[in-house]
Every structure is written in C-alpha cells, then in structure tokens.
N, C-alpha and C positions, 0 to 999 in steps of 0.2 A: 504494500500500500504506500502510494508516492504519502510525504509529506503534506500536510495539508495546515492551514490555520483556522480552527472550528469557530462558524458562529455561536456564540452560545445565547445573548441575547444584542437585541440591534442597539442596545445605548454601547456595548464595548465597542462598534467601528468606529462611534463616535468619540470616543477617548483615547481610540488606536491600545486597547488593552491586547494582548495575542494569551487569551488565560486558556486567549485560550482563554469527649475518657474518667488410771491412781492403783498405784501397790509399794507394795515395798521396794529399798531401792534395789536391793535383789533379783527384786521381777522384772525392775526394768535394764539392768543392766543384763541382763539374761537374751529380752527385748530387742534391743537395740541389734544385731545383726538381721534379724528377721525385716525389722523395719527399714534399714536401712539397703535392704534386699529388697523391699517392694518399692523403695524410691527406685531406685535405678531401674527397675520392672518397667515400670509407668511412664519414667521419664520421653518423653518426645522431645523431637525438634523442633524448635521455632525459628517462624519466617516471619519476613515482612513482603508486604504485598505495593508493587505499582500498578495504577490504571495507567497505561499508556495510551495516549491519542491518536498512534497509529494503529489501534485495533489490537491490543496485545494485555496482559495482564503478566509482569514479570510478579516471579514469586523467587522469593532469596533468601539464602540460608543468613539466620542471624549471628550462626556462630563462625560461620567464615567466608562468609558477604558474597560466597557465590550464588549465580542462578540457579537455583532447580530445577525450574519448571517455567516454560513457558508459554500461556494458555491460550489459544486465538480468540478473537471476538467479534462479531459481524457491525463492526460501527466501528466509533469511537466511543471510548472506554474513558471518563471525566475524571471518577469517583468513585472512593471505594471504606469500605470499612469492614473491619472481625466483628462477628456477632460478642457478647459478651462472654459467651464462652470457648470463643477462640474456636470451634467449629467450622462454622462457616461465613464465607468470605462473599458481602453483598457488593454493586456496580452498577454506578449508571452508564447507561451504553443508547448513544444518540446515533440511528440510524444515519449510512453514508449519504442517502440523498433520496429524495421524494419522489414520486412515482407523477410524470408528466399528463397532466388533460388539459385538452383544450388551450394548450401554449400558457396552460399555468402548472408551475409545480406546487402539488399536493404537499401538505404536511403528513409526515409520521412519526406516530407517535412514541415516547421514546419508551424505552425500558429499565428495568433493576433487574438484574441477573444475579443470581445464587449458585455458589459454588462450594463443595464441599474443598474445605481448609487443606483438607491433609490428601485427599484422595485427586482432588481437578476435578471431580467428576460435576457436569451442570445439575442440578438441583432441579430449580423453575426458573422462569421467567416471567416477570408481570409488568404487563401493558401500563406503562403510566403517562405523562403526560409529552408535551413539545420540549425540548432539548432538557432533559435529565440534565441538574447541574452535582448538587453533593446528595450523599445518602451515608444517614447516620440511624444505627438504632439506639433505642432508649437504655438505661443501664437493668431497669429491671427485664429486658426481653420483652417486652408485650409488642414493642411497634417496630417498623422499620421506618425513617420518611425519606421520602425524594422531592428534594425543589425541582420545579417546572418554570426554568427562567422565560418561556414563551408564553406562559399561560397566566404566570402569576399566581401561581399555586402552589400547593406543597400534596402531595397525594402520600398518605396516609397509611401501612400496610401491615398486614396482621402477622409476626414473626414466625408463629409458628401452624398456622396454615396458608400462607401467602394471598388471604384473601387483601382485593384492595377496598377498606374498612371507609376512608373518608376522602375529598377532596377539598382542602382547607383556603381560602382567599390570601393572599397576603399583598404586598408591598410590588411595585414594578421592578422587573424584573430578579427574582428572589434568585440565590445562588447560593454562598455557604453558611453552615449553622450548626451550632452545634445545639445537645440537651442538659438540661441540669441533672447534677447527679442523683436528685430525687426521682428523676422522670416526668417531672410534671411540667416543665415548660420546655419547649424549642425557640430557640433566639438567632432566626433568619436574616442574612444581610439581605439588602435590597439592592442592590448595583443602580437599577435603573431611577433611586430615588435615594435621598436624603436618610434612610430609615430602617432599623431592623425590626420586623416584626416578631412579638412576644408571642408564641400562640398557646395557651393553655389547653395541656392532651387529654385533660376532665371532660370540661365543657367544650374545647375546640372553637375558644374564642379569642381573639386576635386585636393584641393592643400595640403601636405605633410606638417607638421612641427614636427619637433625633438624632444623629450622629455625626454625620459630616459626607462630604461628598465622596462617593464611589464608592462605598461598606461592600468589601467583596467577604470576608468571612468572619466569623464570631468566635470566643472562647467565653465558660465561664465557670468562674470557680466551684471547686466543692459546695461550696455553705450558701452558692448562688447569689450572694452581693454584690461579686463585683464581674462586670460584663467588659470583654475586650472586643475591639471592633477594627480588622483594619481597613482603612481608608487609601484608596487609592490615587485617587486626584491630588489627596494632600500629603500624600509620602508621611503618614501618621501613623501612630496609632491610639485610638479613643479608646479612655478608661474609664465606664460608666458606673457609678451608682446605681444599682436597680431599684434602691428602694426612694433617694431621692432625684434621680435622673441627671443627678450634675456631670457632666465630663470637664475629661482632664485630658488633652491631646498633647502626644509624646510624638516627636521628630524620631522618623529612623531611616532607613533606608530611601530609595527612588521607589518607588510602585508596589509598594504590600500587598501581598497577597494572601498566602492563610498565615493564620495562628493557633500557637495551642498550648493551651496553660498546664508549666509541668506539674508532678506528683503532689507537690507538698503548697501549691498554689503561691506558692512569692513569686514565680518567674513566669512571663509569655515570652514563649519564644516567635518571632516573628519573620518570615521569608518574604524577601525584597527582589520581586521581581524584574520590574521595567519593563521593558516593550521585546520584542525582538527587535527593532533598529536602537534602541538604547536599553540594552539589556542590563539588568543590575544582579550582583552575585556576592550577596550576605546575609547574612543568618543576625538577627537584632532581638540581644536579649535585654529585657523590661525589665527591671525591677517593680513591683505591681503596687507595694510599698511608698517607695520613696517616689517613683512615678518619673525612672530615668532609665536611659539604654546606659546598661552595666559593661556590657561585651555586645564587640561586633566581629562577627568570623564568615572570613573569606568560604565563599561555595562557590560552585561554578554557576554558570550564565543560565540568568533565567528561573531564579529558586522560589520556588512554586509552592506545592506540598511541604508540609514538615509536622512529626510525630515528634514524641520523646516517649525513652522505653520508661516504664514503671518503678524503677529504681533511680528511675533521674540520670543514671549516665552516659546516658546516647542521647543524642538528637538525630535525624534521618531527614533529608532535604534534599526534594526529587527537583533536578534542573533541566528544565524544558528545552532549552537550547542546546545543550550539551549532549543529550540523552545520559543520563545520570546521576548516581543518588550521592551526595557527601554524607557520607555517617563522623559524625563528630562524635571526640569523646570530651564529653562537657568538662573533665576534670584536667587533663592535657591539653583541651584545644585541637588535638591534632587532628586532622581530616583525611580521611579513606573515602578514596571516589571509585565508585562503581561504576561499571555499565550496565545500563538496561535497557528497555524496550523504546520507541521512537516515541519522540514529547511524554516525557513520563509528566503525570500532572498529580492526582492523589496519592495517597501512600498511609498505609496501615499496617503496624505491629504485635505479633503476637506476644500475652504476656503472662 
C-alpha cells in the first residue's frame, strides 16, 4: 500500500495537521518453590501494539523491541488499544476509499476490529461510524468507544458481546479521548472546535468544556481532577480543572498530538508532532504539579502516539515520518528506535 496522508476530518486540511490507563512460616517456606513454579508456569510475553496507517498493525516484543507479528488490515488502521485485561487488542480501521455513484463518492462507514492479543487471530468486526478516529475501553470492561471524526459522534460498544449499545452527539469533529479510571466519564477532544466533550457512560449525556484551539487528545488522572488536553494550533498543552474549569496552558513542543498521564499521575507525557513539511521530534514531559515541561527528549520525526509502561519506566513514541517507535527509558533518557509498520500512529502496551 503506496503511502498515503488520511483524511480524518476536513478542519485538519485546514491546519495542514498530516495526524494524520496464612500458616506458619514453615508452610510457607515449604511454599514458596511451588509458587514460584506456577509464576514462571503463567508467565507470558508482552507486547506493545502499533496501528499503522499503511494498513498494518505491528505487534512487538516488549522484552526485546522486536517485531513478532505483523497483522494486515483492509484500510487504514488510526487507533488502537488492550482490552483491560490484556487479551484483546481493539482498532479503528477507516476504509481505503468509497464506492463511486453517480460521479459522487459514497461514504463508508468505518470500523473497530478485534483481535485476539496473543493469538492474531480477528475476533469481530463492528460497523461504526465515518472515519474511526481513537478507540479506548472503559477500565471496568463494560464499553468499548470509537470517535466518528465525520459524524460527530462517539459510537458506543458493548465489550463483551460486540453489540453496538449507543450512538452519543458530541463536539465537531471528535478524535482523541480518553476515560476516567472510574468509568464513568469519557473526555473527547474536538479538533474541529474549541472543546472536549465530557460524556457521562450512566446517562450518556454530554457537557462542553473550553480548551483552546485544535484539542487533538485528552489525559486524565486517577482521582479525575485534573484533565490534560493537547492543543495543537497553540503548541500547548491545557491543564484543566474538572471541577472548577480553570486552565492553565503549558508551552511544549510545535504541534501536540497525544498524551498520557503516567502511573503515579505527577507526569503527562506529551508527543510533539508538527506537520510533515515541518515535522517536530520530542517527547515533553509536564510536570502536572508545578505546571512546567520538566524534560524534553529527542524522538524521531513526527511523534505521534505515546504510552508509558505501568511501572513508569518506559515511554513508547510511534513517529509517523520515520516509521518508528522510540522506546525511552525515563530513568537514563536513553532512546531505542525501532522499526515498524508504515505511518505508525496509535500505540498500546501490554501490562
């Protein structure tokens, strides 16, 4: 599949954007080889997963950054995430191109593809809305969602029988977002407007908060207070108050793209894309706190996606220009560049 740059929705041509978590001690020292027999029994491997834009889903060994696997896709592949229990691995995947009537091209509608983690093997497939942007499930497993940056929508979907449950309204053109660790809200950036939409998964009702221009993704903490937003037009990134709406905009790189707030909630880590004709390649870590970029570390061209493993000592930053992931070790700094699949753009870790 030649190289392409996806529409995702019509306000990025106008920005020129390419975008593209008892016995005694006897009995247990007795114990202890048995159990430490059924750890090594059990233990798997973990991967981290890319959606690539050229139709690909690389899968990578975490323990020594190679490929294992690499899955084809009939579109382009946006966005991706691990189910909560690392099982299986969801994608949105925007068909390559519309079906011609009457000298107009049709829409098609996009899809979330399910695939089993460890196996490759396709799961389902459900029909969801005009260009699938991110897709994240909730932490207790009940939902899956997909933003519909064409439609304006967030479609809704039932984790463990793939039915599709609701189709939710939000903001012009809706793209990344993430959930609270409660499950009860989703915090949608809106690219094509000022605004990430709050939508509550109870009632499936949807309230507006301000942010700044071009909000392409959301983070937010454990305890749900504090909401990151980054801002693309303004090379930001907004740190919102959710209970009194105040921001507090932080300078970091040219052109943010996602974020994601580590383990222990002090840090966002932030990847700073820029365009492909002025491509930017750094990784900007926030202080959530003090409300300042602490560290900034070099990635390659185009740093798109970005994870952090569960222990806080890896970052994982897919570079769309490069094809490429920099796995940084937050404690060294030092950075391992991979290869992977063409325009890698999401990226999800097993943990």
């Amino acid at each position: 599949m030649s190289r392409m740059n996806v529409k995702i929705i019509s306000v990025l041509a106008s920005v020129g954007i390419a975008l593209a978590g008892c016995g005694s001690t006897a009995t247990k020292e007795a114990e202890k080889p048995a159990v430490n027999a059924a750890k090594q029994e059990h233990t798997v491997e973990r991967f981290y997963f890319t959606a690539n834009e050229g139709g690909t889903i690389s899968k990578v060994s975490a323990t020594d950054n190679k490929v294992a696997a690499t899955i084809k896709a009939d579109g382009v592949v946006h966005n991706i995430q691990l189910s909560p229990d690392g099982k299986v691995v969801a994608a949105t995947l925007i068909p390559e191109t519309g079906h011609s009537h009457g000298g107009h091209e049709e829409k098609t509608p996009g899809k979330v593809v399910f695939f089993d983690a460890f196996t490759n093997q396709l799961l389902k497939t459900v029909e969801v809305g005009n260009h699938p942007a991110h897709v994240v499930y909730s932490e207790d497993g009940k939902y899956v969602l997909a933003t519909n940056n064409e439609d304006n929508t967030v479609s809704v979907i039932n984790a463990a029988t793939y039915d599709l449950v609701k189709t939710v309204p939000t903001g012009k053109g809706p793209h990344g977002f993430r959930i609270s660790a409660d499950s009860k809200f989703a915090y949608i950036a809106n690219m094509g407007e000022d605004t990430v939409s709050a939508i509550n998964l109870e009632t499936f009702k949807e309230e507006r908060i301000k942010t700044g221009n071009t909000p392409v993704t959301t983070g937010i903490t454990r305890d749900g207070k504090t909401l990151a937003v980054t801002l693309f037009a303004e090379s930001s990134l907004a740190i919102v108050n959710v209970e009194t709406k105040e921001i507090v905009k932080v300078k970091v790189g040219n052109g943010p793209a996602q974020v994601y707030i580590g383990p222990d909630d002090k840090f966002a880590y932030v990847a700073n894309q820029g365009t492909e004709e002025s491509p930017s390649n750094s990784l900007s870590i926030v202080d959530l706190e003090t409300k300042k970029v602490v560290e900034e570390i070099e990635t390659g061209n185009g740093a798109h996606g970005v994870t952090v493993s569960s222990d806080g000592k890896f970052a994982y930053v897919t570079n769309m220009f490069d094809n490429t992931v920099s796995v940084i070790d937050l404690e060294s700094k030092h950075v391992n560049t991979i290869d992977v699949g063409e325009i890698p753009n999401g990226i999800t870790i097993m943990d």
